[in-house]
TORPA-4810 file (N, C-alpha, C, O; in nm, 3 decimals):
<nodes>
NODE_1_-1.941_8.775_-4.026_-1.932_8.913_-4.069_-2.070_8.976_-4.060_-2.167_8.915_-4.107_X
NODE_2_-2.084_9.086_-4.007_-2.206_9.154_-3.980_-2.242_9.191_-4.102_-2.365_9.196_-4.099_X
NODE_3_-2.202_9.222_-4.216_-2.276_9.277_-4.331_-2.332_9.126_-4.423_-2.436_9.129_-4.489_X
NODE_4_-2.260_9.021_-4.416_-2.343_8.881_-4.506_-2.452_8.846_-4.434_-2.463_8.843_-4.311_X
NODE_5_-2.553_8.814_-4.539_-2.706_8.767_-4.492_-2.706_8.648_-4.584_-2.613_8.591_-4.640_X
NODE_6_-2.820_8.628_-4.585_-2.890_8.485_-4.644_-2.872_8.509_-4.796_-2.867_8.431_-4.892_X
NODE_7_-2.866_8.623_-4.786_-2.910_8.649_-4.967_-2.731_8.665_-5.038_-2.720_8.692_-5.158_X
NODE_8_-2.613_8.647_-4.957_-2.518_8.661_-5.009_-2.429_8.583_-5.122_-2.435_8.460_-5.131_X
NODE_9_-2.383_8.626_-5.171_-2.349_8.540_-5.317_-2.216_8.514_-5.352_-2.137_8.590_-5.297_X
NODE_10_-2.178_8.447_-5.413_-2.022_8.444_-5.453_-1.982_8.508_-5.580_-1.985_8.451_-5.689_X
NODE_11_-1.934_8.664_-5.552_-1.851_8.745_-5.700_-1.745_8.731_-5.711_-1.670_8.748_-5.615_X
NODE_12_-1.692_8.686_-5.855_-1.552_8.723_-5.862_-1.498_8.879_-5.919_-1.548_8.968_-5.987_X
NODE_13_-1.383_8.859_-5.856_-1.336_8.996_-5.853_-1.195_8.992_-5.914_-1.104_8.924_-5.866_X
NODE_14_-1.183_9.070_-6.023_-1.023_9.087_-6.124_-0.968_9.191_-6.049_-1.017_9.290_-5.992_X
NODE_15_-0.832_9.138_-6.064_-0.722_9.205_-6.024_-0.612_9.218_-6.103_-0.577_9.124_-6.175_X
NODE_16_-0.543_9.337_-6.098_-0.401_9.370_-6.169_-0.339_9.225_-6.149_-0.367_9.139_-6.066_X
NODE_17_-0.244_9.225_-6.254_-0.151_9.131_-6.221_-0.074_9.124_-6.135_-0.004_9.221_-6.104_X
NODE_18_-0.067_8.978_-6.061_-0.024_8.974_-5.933_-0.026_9.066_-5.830_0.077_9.104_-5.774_X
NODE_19_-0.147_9.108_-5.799_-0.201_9.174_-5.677_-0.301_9.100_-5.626_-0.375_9.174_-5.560_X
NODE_20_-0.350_8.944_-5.625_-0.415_8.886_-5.542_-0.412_8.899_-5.452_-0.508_8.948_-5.393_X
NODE_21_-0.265_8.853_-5.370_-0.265_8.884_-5.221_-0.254_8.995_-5.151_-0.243_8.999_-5.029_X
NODE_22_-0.259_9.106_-5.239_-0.257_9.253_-5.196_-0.385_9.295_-5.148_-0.404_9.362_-5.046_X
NODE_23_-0.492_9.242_-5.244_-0.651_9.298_-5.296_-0.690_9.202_-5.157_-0.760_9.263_-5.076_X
NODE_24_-0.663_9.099_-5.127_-0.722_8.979_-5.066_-0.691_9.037_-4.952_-0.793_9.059_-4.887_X
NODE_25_-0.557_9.083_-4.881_-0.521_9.157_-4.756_-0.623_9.264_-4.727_-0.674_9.283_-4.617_X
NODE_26_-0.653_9.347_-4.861_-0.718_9.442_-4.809_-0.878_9.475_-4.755_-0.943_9.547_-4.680_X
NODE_27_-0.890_9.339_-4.877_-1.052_9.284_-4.878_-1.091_9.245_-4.712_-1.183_9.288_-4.642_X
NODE_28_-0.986_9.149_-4.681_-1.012_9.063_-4.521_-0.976_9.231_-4.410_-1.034_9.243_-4.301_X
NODE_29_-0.916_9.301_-4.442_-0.936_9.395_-4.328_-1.035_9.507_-4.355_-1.030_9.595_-4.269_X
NODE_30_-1.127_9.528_-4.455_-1.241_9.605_-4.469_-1.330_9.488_-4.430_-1.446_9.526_-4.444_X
NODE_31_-1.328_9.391_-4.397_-1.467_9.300_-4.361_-1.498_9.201_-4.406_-1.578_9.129_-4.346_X
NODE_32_-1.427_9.154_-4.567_-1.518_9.131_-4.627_-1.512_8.962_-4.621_-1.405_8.919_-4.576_X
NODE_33_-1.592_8.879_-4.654_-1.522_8.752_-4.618_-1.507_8.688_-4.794_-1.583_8.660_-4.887_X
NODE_34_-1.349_8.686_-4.761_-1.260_8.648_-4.975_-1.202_8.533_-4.945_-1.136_8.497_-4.847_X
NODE_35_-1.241_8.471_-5.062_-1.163_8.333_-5.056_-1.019_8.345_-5.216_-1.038_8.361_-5.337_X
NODE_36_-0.941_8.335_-5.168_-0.861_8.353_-5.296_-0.787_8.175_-5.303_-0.688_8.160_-5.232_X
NODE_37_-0.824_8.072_-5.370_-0.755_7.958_-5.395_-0.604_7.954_-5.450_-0.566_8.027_-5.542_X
NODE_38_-0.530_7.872_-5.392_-0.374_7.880_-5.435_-0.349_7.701_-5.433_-0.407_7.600_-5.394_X
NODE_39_-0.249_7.734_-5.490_-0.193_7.579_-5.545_-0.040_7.621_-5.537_0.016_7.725_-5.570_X
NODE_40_0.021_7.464_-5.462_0.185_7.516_-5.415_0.272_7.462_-5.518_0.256_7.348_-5.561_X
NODE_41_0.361_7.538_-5.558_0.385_7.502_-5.706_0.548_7.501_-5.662_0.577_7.561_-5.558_X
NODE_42_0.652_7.436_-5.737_0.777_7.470_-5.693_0.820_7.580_-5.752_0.796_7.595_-5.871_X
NODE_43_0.895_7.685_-5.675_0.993_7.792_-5.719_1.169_7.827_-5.704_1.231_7.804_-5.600_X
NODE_44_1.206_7.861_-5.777_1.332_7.871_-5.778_1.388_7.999_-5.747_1.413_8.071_-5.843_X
NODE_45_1.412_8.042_-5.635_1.434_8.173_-5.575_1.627_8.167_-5.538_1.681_8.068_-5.489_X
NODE_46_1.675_8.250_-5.561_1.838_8.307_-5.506_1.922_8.129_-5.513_1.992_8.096_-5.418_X
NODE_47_1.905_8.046_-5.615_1.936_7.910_-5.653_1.874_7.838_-5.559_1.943_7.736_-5.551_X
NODE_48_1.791_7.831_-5.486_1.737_7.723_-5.394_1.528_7.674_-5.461_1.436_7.726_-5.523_X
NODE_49_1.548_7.599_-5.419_1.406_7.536_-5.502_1.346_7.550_-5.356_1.408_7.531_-5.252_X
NODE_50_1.209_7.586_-5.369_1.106_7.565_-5.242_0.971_7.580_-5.275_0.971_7.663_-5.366_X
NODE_51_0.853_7.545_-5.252_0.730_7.509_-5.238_0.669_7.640_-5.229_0.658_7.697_-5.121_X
NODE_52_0.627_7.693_-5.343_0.517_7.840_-5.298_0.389_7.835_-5.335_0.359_7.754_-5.423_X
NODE_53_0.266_7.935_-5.268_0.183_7.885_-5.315_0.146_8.039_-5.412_0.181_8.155_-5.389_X
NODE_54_0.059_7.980_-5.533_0.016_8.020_-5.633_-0.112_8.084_-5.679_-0.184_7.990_-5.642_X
NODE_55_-0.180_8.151_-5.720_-0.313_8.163_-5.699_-0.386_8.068_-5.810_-0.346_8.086_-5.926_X
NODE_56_-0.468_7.987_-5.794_-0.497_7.928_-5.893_-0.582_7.932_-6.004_-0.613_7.836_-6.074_X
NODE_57_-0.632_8.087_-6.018_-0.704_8.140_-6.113_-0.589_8.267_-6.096_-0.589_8.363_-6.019_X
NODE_58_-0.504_8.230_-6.187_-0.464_8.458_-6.198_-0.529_8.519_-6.238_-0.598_8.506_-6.339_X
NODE_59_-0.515_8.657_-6.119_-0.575_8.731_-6.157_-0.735_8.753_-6.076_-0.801_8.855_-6.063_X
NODE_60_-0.749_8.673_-6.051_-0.926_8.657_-6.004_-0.898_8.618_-5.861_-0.810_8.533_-5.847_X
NODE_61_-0.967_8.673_-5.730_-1.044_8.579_-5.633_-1.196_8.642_-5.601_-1.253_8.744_-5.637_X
NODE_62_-1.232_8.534_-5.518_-1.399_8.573_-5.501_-1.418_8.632_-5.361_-1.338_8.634_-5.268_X
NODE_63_-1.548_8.681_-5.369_-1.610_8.739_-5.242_-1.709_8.688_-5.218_-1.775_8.653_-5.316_X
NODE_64_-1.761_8.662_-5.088_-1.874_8.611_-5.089_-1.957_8.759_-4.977_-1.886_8.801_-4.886_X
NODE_65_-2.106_8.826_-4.997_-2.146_8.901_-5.027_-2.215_8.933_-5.076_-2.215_8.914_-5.198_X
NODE_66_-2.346_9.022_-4.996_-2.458_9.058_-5.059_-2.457_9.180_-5.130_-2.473_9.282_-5.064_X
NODE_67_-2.446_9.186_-5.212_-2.356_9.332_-5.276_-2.448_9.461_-5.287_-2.548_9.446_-5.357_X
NODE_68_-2.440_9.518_-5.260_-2.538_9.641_-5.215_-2.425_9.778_-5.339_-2.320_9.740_-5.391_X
NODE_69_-2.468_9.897_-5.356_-2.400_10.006_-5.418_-2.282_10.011_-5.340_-2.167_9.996_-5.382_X
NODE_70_-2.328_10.041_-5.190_-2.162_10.088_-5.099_-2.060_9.988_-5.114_-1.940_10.007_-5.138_X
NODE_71_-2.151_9.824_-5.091_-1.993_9.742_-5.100_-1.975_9.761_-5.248_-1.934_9.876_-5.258_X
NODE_72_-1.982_9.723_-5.335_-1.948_9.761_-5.483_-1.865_9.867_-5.487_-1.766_9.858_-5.561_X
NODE_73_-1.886_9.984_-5.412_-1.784_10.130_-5.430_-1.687_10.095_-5.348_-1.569_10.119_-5.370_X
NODE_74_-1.748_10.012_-5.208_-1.612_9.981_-5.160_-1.485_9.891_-5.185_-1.374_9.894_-5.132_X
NODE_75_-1.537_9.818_-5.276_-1.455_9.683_-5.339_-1.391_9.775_-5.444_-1.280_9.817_-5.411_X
NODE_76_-1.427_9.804_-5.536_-1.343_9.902_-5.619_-1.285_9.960_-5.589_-1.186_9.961_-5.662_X
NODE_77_-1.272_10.072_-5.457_-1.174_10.166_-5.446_-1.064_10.090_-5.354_-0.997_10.149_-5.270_X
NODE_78_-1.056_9.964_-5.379_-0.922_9.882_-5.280_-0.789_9.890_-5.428_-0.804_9.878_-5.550_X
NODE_79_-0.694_9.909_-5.360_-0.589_9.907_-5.468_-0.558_9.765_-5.507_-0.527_9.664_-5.443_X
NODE_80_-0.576_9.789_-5.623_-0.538_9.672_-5.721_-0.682_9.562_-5.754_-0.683_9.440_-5.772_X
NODE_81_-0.775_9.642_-5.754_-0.872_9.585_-5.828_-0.898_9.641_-5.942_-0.888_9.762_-5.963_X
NODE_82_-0.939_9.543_-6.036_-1.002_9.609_-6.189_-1.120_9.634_-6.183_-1.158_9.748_-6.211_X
NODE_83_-1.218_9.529_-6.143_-1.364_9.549_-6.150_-1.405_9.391_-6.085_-1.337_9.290_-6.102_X
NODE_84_-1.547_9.402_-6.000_-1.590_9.260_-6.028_-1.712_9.245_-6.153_-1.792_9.325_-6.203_X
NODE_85_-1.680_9.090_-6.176_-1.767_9.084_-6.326_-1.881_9.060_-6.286_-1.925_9.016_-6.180_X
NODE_86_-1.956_9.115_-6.446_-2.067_9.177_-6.430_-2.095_9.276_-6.498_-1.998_9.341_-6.538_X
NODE_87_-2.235_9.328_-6.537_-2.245_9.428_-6.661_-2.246_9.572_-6.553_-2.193_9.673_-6.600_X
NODE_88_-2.294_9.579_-6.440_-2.317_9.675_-6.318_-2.295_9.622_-6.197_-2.258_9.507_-6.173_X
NODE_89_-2.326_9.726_-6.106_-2.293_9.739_-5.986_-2.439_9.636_-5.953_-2.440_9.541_-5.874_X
NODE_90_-2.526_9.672_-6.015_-2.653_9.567_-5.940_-2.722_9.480_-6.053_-2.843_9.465_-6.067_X
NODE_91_-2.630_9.430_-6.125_-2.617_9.330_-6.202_-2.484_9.261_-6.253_-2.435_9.258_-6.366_X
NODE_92_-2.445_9.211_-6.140_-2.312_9.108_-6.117_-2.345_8.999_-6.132_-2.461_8.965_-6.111_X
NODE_93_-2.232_8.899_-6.181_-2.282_8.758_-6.186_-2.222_8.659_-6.123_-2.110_8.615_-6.148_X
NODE_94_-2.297_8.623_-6.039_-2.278_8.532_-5.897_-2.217_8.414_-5.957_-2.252_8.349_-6.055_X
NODE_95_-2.131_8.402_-5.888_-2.059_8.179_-5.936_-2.146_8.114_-5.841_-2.175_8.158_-5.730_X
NODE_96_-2.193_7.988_-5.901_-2.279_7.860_-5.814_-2.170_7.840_-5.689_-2.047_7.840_-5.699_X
NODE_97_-2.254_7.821_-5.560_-2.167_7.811_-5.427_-2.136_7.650_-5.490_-2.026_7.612_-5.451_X
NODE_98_-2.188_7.574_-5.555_-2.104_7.436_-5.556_-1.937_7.459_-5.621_-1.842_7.398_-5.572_X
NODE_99_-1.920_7.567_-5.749_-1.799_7.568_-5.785_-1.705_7.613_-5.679_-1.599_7.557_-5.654_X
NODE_100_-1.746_7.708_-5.622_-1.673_7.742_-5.496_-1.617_7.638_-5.369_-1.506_7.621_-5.319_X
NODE_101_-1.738_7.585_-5.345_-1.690_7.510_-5.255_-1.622_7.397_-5.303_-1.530_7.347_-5.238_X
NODE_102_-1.673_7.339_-5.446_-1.552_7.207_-5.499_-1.383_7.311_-5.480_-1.286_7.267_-5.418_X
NODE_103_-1.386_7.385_-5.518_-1.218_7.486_-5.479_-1.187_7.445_-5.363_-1.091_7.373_-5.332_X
NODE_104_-1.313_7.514_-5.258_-1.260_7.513_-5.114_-1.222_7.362_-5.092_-1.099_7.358_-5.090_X
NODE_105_-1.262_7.265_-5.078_-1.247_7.135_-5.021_-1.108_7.117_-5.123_-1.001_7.095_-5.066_X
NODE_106_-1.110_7.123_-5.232_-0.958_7.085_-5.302_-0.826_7.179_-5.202_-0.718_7.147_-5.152_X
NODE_107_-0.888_7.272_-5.207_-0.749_7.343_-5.103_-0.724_7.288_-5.017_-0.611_7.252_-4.983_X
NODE_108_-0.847_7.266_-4.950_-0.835_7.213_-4.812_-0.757_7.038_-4.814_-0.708_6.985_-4.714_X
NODE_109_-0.760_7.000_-4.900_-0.703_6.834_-4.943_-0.548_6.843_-4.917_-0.480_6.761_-4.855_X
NODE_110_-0.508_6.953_-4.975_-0.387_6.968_-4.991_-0.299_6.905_-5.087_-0.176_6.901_-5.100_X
NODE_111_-0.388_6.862_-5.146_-0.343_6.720_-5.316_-0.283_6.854_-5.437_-0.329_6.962_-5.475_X
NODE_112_-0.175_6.786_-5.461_-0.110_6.842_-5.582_-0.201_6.895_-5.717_-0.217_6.811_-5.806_X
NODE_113_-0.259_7.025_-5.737_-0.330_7.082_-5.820_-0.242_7.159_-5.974_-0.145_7.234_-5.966_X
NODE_114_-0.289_7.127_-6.065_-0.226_7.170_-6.159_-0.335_7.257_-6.246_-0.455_7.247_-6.221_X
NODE_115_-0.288_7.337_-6.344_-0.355_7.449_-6.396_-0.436_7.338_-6.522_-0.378_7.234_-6.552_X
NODE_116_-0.551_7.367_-6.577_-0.592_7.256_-6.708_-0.687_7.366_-6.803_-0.774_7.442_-6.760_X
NODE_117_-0.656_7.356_-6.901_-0.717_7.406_-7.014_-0.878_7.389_-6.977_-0.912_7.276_-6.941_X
NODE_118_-0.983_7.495_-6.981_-1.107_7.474_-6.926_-1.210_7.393_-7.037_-1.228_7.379_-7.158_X
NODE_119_-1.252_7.358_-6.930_-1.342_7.225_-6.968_-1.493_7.244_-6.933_-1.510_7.265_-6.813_X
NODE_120_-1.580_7.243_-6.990_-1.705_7.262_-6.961_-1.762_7.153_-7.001_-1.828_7.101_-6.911_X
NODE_121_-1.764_7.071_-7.145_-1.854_6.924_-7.167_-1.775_6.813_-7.164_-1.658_6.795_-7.196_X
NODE_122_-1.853_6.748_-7.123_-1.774_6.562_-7.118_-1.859_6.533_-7.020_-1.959_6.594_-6.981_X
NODE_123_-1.801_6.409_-6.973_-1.880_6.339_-6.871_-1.789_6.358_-6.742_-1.668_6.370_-6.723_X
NODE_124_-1.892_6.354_-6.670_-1.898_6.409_-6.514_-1.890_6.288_-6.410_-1.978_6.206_-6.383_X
NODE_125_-1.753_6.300_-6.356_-1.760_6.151_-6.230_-1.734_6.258_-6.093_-1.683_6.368_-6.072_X
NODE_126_-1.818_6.122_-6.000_-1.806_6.145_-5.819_-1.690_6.076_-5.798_-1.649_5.983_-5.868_X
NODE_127_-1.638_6.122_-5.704_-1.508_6.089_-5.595_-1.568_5.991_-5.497_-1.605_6.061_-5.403_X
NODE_128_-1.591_5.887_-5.475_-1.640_5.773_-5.376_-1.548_5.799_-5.289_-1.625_5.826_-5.197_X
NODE_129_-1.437_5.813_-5.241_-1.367_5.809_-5.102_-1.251_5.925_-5.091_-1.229_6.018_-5.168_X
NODE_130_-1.183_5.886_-4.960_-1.083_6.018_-4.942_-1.125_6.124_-4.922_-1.245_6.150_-4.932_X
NODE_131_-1.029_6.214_-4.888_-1.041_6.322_-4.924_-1.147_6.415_-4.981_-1.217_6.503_-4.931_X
NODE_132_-1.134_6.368_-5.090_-1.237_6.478_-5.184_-1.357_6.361_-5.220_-1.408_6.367_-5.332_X
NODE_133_-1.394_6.272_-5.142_-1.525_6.212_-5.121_-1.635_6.289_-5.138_-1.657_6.381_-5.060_X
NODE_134_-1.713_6.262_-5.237_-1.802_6.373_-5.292_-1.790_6.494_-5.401_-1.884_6.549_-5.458_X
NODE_135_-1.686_6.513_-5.413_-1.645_6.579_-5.532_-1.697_6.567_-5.686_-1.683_6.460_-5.746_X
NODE_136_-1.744_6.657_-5.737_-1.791_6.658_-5.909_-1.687_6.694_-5.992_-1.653_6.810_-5.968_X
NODE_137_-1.625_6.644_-6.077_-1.610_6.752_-6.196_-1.599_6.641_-6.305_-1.641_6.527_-6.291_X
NODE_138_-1.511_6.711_-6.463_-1.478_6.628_-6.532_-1.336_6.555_-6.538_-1.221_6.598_-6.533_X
NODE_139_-1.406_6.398_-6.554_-1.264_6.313_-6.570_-1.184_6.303_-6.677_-1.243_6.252_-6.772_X
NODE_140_-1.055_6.336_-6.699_-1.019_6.344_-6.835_-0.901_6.193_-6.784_-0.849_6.195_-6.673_X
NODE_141_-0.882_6.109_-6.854_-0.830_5.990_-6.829_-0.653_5.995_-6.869_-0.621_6.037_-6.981_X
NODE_142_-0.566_5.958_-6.790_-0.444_5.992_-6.834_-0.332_5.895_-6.879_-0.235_5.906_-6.954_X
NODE_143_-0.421_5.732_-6.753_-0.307_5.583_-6.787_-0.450_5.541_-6.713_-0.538_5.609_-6.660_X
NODE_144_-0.434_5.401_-6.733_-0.537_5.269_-6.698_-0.639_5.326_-6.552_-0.760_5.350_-6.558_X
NODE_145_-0.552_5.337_-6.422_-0.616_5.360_-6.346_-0.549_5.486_-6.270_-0.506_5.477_-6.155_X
NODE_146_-0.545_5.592_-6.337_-0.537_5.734_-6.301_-0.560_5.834_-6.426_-0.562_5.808_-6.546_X
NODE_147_-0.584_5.991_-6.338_-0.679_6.035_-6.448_-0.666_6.159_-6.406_-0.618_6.174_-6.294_X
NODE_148_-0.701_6.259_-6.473_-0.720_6.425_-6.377_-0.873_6.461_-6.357_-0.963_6.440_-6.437_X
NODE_149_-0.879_6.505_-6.261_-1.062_6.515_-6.210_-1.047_6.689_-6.236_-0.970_6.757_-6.168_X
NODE_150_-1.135_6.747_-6.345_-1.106_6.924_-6.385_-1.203_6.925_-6.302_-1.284_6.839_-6.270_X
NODE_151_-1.181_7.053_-6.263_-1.332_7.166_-6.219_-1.323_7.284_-6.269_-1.210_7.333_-6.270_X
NODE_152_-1.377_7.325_-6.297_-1.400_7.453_-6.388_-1.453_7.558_-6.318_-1.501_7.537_-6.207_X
NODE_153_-1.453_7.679_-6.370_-1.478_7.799_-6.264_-1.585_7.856_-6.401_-1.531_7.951_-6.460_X
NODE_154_-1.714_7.819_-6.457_-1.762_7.901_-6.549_-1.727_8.039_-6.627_-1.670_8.075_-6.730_X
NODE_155_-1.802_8.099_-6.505_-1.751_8.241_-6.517_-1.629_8.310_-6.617_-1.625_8.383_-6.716_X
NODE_156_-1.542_8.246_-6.535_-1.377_8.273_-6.568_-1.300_8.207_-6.658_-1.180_8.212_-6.685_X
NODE_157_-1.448_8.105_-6.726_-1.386_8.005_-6.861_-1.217_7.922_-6.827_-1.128_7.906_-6.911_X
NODE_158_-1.213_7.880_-6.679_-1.056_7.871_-6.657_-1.119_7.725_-6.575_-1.239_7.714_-6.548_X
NODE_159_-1.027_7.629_-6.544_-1.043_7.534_-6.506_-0.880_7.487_-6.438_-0.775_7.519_-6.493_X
NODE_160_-0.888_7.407_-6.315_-0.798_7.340_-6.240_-0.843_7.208_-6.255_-0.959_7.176_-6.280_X
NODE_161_-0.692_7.090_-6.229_-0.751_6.945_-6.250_-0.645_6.880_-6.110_-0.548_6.947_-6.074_X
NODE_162_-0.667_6.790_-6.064_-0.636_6.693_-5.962_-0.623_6.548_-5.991_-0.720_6.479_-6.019_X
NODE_163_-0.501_6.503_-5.984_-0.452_6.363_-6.035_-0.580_6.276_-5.912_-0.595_6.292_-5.790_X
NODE_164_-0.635_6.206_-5.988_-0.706_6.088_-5.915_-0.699_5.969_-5.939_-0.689_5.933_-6.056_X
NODE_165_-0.702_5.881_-5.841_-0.730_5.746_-5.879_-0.877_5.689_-5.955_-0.988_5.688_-5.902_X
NODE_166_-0.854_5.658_-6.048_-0.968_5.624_-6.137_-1.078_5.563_-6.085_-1.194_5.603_-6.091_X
NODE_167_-1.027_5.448_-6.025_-1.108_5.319_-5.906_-1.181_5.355_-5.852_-1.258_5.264_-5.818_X
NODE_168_-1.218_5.475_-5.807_-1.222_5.521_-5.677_-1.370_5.654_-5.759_-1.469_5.701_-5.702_X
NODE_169_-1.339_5.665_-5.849_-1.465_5.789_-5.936_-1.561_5.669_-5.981_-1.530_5.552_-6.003_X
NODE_170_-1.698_5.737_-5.988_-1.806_5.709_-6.054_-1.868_5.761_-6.146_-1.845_5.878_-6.115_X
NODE_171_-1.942_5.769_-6.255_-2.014_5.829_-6.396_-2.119_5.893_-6.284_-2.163_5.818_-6.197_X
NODE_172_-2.167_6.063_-6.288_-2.213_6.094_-6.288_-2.368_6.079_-6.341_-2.471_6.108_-6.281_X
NODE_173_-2.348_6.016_-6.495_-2.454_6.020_-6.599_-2.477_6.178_-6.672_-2.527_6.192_-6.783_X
NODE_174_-2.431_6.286_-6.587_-2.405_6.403_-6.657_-2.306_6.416_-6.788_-2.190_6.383_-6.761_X
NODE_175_-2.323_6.449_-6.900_-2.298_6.480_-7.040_-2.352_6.573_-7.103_-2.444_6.639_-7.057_X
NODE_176_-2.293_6.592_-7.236_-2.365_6.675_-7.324_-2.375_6.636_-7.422_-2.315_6.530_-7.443_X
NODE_177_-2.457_6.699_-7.540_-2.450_6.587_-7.677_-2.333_6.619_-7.749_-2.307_6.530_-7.830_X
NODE_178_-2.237_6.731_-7.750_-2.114_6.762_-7.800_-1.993_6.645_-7.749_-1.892_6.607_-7.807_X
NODE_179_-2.032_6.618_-7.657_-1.938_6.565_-7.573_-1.962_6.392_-7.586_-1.872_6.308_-7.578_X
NODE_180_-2.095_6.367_-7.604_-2.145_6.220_-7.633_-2.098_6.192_-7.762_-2.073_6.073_-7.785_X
NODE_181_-2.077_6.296_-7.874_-2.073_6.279_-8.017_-1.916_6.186_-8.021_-1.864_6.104_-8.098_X
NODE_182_-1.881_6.249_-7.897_-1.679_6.296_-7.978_-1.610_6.172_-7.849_-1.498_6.122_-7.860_X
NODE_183_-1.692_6.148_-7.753_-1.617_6.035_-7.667_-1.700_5.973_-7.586_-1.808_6.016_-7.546_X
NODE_184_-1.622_5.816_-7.549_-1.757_5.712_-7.559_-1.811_5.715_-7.412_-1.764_5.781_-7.320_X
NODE_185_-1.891_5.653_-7.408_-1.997_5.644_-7.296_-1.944_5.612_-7.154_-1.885_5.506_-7.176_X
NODE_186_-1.928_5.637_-7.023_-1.928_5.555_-6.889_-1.957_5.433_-6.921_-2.048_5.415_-7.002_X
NODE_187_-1.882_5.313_-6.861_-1.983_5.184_-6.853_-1.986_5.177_-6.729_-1.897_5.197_-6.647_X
NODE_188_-2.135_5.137_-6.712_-2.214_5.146_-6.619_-2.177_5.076_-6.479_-2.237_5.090_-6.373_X
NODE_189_-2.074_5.005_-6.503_-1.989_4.930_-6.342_-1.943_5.065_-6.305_-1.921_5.160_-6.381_X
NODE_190_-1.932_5.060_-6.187_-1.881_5.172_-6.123_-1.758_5.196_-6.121_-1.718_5.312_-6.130_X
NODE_191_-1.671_5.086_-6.108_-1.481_5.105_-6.149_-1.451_5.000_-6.215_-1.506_4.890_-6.209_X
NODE_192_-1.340_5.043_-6.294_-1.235_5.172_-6.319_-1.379_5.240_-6.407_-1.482_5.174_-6.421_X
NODE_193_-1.366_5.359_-6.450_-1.429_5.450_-6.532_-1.407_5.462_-6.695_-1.305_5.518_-6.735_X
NODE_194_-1.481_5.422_-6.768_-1.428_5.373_-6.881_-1.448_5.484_-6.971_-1.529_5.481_-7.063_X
NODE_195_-1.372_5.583_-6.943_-1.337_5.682_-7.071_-1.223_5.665_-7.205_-1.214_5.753_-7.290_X
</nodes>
C-alpha cells in the first residue's frame, strides 16, 4: 500500500455491532491494509448446522497504518465505525505487532479457537512444534497433557485461547508476582508443563 511506511502501527478500530465485515470491506477498498481475525464456529441456519466464521474480538478489527489527520477522518467517515481507540486523532494507542501477529499465525493454523475470559498474569509458555511453533501466550491447564494456550489482545482487555498439547509448550519464565502468589511455579523440565 502506497500510504504505509516504516513508522506504521497497529490501531484498533470499534465498530457497531456486527458491522465488522462491512467496516473491513470498506476499509480494504479505501486502501487500507485491515486485518479483522475470525474463528469458525458452528451455526444453525434454516435447520441445517454449518461452519461460519466469527470475528474473534466483537466488535473490534485492526489497521495497520501510519495515521496521519486525513487517514483518521478517513477511517471515521466509513459506515459503521465508532471510533479508533485512543484519547485523539494524534494520540491513538498502537497494539504491540507481536499481539497481532500471535492472531495472524493462529488464523492462519486453522486450529479450533474459542473465546476465553482475558488473561493478562500467570505464567507464559512457548509452543516448541507445529503449527504455532513459536507462539507466546498464557497456559491455563485443562487435563494431564492438554491445556488452552490464551493470548490476549491488551488494549481490548479480551483474550482468545487454543486447545494445546501440553508436551509440546515450554515455561517462558515470564510471570507476575500476583500470579506467583496464587499458582505454583513451571518446573523447570521442559515437558509436560507443570501448572
Amino acid at each position: 500500500m502506497a500510504n504505509e511506511t516504516h513508522d506504521a502501527q497497529w490501531f484498533a478500530v470499534w465498530t457497531h455491532s456486527h458491522c465488522e465485515e462491512l467496516v473491513h470491506a470498506q476499509l480494504v477498498a479505501k486502501g487500507f491494509n485491515v486485518f479483522l481475525p475470525t474463528m469458525r464456529t458452528w451455526s444453525r441456519r434454516a435447520g441445517k448446522r454449518r461452519i461460519v466464521p466469527l470475528p474473534m474480538f466483537p466488535g473490534y478489527l485492526f489497521v495497520h497504518r501510519e495515521m496521519d489527520k486525513t487517514s483518521h477522518v478517513e477511517l471515521l467517515k466509513t459506515r459503521g465505525v465508532v471510533r479508533i481507540l485512543g484519547e485523539r486523532w494524534d494520540r491513538l494507542t498502537p497494539i504491540p505487532d507481536s499481539e497481532i501477529e500471535a492472531l495472524q499465525r493462529l488464523e492462519c493454523a486453522e486450529m479450533p479457537v474459542l473465546p476465553h475470559p482475558y488473561l493478562r498474569e500467570g505464567h507464559t509458555g512457548r509452543i516448541t512444534s507445529g503449527p504455532l511453533k513459536g507462539l507466546e501466550g498464557i497456559l491455563v491447564r485443562s487435563r494431564p497433557n492438554q491445556g488452552l494456550l490464551v493470548l490476549s489482545v491488551d488494549l481490548l482487555n479480551q483474550s482468545v485461547a487454543v486447545e494445546v498439547d501440553c508436551t509440546i509448550v515450554v515455561p517462558t519464565g515470564s510471570t507476575t508476582a500476583a500470579a506467583a502468589a496464587s499458582q505454583p511455579r513451571f518446573a523447570r523440565r521442559a515437558v509436560p508443563l507443570g501448572l
